[in-house]
MDAnalysis code that builds the backbone (N, CA, C; Angstrom):
import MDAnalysis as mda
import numpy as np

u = mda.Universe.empty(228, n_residues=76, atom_resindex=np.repeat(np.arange(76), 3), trajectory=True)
u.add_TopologyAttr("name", ["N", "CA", "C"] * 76)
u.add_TopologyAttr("resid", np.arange(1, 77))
u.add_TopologyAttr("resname", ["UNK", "UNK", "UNK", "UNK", "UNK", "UNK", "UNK", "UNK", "UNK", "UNK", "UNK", "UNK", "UNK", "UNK", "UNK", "UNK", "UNK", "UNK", "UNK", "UNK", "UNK", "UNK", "UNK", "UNK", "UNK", "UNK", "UNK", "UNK", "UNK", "UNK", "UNK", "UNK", "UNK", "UNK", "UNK", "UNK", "UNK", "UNK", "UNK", "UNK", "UNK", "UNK", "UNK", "UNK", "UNK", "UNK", "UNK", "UNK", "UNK", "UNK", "UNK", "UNK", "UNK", "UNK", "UNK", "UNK", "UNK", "UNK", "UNK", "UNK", "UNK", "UNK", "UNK", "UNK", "UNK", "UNK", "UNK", "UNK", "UNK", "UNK", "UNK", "UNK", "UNK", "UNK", "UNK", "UNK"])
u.atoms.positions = np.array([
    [-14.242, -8.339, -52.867],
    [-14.033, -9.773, -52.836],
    [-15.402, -10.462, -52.845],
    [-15.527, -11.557, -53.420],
    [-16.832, -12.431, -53.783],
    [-16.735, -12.907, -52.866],
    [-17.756, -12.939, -52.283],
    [-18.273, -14.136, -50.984],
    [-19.737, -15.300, -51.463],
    [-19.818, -15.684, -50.530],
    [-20.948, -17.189, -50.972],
    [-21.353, -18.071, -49.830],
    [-22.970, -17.849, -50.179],
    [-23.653, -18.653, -48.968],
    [-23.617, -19.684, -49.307],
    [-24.095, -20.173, -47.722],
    [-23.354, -21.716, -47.555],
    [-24.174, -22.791, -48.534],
    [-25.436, -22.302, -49.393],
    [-25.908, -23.061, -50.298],
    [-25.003, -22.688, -51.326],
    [-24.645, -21.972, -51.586],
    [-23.500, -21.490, -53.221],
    [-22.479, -22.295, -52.754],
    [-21.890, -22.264, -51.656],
    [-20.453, -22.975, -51.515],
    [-20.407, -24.644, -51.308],
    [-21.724, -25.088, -50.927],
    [-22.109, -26.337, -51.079],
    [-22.196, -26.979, -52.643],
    [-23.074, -25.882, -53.251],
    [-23.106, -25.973, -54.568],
    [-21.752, -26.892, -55.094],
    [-20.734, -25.321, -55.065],
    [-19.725, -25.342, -55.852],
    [-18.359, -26.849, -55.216],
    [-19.001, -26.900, -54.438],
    [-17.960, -27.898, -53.893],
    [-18.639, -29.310, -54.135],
    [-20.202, -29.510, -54.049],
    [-20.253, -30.762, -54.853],
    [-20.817, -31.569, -53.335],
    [-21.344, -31.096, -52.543],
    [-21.778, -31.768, -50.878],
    [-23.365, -30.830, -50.672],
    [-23.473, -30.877, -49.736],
    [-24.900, -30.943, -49.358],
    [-24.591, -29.656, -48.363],
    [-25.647, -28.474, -48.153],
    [-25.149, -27.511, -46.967],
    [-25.275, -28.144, -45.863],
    [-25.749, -29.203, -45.330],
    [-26.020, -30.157, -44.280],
    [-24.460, -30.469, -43.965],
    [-23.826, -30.836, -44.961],
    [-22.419, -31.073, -44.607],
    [-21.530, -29.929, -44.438],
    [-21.760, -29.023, -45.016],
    [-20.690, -27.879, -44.024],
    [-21.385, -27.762, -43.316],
    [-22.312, -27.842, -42.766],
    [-22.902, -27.305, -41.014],
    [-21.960, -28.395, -40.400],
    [-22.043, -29.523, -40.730],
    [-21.454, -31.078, -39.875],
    [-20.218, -30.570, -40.167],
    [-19.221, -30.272, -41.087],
    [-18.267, -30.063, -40.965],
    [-17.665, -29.034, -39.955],
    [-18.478, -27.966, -40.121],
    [-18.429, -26.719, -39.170],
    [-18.515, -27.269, -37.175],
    [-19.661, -27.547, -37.670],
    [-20.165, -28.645, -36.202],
    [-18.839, -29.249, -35.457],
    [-18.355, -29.923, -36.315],
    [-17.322, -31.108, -35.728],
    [-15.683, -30.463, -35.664],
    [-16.255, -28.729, -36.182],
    [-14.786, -28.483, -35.933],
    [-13.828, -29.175, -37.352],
    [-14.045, -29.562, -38.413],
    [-13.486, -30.125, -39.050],
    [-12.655, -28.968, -40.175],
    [-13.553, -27.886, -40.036],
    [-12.983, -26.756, -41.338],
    [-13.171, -25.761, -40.112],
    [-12.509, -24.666, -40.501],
    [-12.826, -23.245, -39.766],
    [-14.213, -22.418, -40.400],
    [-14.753, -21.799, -39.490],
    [-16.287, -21.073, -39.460],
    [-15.788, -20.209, -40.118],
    [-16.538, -19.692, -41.523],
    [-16.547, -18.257, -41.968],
    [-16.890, -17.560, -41.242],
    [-16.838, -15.991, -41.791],
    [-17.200, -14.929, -41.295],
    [-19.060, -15.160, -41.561],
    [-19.175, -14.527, -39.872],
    [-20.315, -14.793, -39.864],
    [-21.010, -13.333, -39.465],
    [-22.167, -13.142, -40.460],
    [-22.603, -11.794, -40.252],
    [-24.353, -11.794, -40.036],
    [-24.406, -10.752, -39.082],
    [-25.883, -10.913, -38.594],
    [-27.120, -9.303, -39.352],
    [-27.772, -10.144, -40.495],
    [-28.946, -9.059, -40.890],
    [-29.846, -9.122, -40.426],
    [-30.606, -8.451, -40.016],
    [-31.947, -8.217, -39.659],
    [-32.613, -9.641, -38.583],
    [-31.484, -9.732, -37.812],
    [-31.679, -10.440, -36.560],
    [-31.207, -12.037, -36.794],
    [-30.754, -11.944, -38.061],
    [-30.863, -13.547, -38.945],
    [-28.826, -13.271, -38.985],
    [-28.298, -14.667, -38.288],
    [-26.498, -14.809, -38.540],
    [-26.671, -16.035, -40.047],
    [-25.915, -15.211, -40.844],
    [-25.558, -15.352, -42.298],
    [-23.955, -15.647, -41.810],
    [-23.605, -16.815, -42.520],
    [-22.105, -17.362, -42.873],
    [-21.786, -17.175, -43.845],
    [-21.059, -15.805, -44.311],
    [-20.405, -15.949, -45.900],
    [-19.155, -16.476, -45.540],
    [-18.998, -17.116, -47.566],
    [-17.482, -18.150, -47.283],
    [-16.402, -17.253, -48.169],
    [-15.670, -17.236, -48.334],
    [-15.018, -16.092, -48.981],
    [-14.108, -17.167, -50.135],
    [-13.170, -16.884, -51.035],
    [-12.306, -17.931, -51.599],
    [-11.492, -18.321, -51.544],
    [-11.076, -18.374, -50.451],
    [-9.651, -18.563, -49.527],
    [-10.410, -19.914, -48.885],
    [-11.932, -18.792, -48.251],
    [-12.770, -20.363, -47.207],
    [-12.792, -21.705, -48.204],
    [-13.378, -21.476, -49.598],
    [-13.293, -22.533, -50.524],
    [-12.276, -23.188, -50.656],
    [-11.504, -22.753, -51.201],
    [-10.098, -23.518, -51.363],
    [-9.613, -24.140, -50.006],
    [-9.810, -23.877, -48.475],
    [-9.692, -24.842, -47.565],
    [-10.936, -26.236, -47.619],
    [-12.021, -25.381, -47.990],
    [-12.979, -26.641, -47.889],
    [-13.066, -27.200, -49.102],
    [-11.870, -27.128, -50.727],
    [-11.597, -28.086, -51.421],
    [-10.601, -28.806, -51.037],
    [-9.532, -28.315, -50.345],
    [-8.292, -29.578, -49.721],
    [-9.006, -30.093, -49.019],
    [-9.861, -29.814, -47.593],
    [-10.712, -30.849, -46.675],
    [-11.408, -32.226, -47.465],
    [-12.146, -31.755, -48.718],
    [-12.773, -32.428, -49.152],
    [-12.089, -33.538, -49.615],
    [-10.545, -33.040, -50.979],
    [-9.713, -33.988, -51.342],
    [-9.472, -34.863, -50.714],
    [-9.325, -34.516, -49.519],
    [-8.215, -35.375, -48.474],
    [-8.929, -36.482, -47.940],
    [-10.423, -36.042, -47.644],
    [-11.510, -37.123, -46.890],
    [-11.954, -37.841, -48.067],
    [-12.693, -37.800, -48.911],
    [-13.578, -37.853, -49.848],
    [-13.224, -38.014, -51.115],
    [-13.318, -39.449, -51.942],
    [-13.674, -39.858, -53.426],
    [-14.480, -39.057, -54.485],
    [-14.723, -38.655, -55.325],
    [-15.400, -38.609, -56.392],
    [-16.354, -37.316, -56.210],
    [-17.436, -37.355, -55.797],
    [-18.426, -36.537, -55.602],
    [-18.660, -36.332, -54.120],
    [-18.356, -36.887, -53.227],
    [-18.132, -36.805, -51.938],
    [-19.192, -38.101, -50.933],
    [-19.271, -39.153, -52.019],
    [-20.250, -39.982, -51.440],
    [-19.683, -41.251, -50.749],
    [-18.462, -41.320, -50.820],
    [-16.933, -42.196, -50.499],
    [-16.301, -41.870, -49.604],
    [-16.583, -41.725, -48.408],
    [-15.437, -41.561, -47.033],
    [-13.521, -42.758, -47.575],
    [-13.010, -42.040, -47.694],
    [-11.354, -42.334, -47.493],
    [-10.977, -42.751, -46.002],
    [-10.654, -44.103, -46.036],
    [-10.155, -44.700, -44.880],
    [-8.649, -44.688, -44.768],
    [-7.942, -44.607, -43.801],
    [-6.817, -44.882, -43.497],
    [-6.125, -46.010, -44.410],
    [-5.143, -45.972, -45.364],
    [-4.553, -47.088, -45.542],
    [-5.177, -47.647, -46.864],
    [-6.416, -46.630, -47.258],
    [-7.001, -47.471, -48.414],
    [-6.446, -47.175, -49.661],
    [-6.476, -47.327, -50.910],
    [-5.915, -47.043, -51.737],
    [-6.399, -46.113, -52.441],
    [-6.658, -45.365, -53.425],
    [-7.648, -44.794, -54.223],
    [-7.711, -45.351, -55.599],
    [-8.842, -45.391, -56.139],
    [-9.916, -46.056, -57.030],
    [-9.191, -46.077, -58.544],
])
């Protein structure tokens, strides 16, 4: 199975790795598997992890992800 660091999965999702840490942070998505080399903890995301952190994204987030979705608003 393909896995992907959290710069590849930032990549591919179109956000900043700053924002899955904040996402991770706030509890907003579930933590990948997190694996420790040579004293250094590595988060691979697997494609199951993606596909949750593309519905997260849908659900919050407009366009490229620069648009927070408010309650009640409409979309564009």
């Amino acid at each position: 199975m393909r896995t992907y660091s959290i710069s590849e999965a930032a990549r591919l999702l179109g956000v900043d790795r700053r924002t899955l840490h904040r996402w991770i942070r706030n509890k907003l998505v579930p933590e990948p598997a997190v694996q420790v080399i040579s004293g250094v903890r590595l988060r691979f995301w697997s494609e199951a992890d993606l596909a949750k952190l593309r519905r997260h994204k849908a659900a919050r987030y407009w366009g490229k992800g620069k648009r927070t979705k408010t309650k009640g608003q409409r979309d564009d």
